[in-house]
N, C-alpha and C positions, 0 to 999 in steps of 0.2 A: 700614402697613395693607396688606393683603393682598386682590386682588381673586378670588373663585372661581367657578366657573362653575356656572350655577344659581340667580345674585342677581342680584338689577337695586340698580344703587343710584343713590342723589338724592343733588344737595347740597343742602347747606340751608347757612341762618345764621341769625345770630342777632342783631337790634337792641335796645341798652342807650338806653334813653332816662328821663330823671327821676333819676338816680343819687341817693341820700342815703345818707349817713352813720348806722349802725343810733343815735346820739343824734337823726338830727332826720327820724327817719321820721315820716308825717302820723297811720300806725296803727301801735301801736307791739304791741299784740294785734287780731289780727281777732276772738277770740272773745270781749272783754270786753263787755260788757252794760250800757247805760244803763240800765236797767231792769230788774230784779233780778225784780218780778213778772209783765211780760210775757216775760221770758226762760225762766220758771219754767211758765208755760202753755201756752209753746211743746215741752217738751220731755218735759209729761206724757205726751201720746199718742206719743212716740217711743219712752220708759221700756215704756208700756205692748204697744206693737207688740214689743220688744227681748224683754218679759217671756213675750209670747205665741209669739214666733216663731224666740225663740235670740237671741242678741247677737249685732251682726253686719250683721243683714240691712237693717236701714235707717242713714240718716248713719252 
């Protein structure tokens, strides 16, 4: 790495903690749904924003 003048730089890092194995993660999808028709009424007024304002603009 290369330092140039004109940047300021940080260190950083980075702590790994809870490690799992992609078989014994707790979530193995964040977007799956126990609920199929509150997941369904949460996403009408999203559809409908998306349909009014371009895809895109909201989630």
């Amino acid at each position: 790495m290369s330092y140039g003048d004109g940047f300021r730089y940080f260190k950083a890092g980075v702590i790994l903690v809870d490690l799992y194995r992609p078989d014994e993660l707790p979530v193995a999808d964040l977007f799956v749904t126990r609920n199929p028709a509150k997941s369904k009424a949460l996403m009408c007024p999203l559809h409908a924003i998306n349909s009014r304002f371009g895809r895109g603009l909201s989630l």
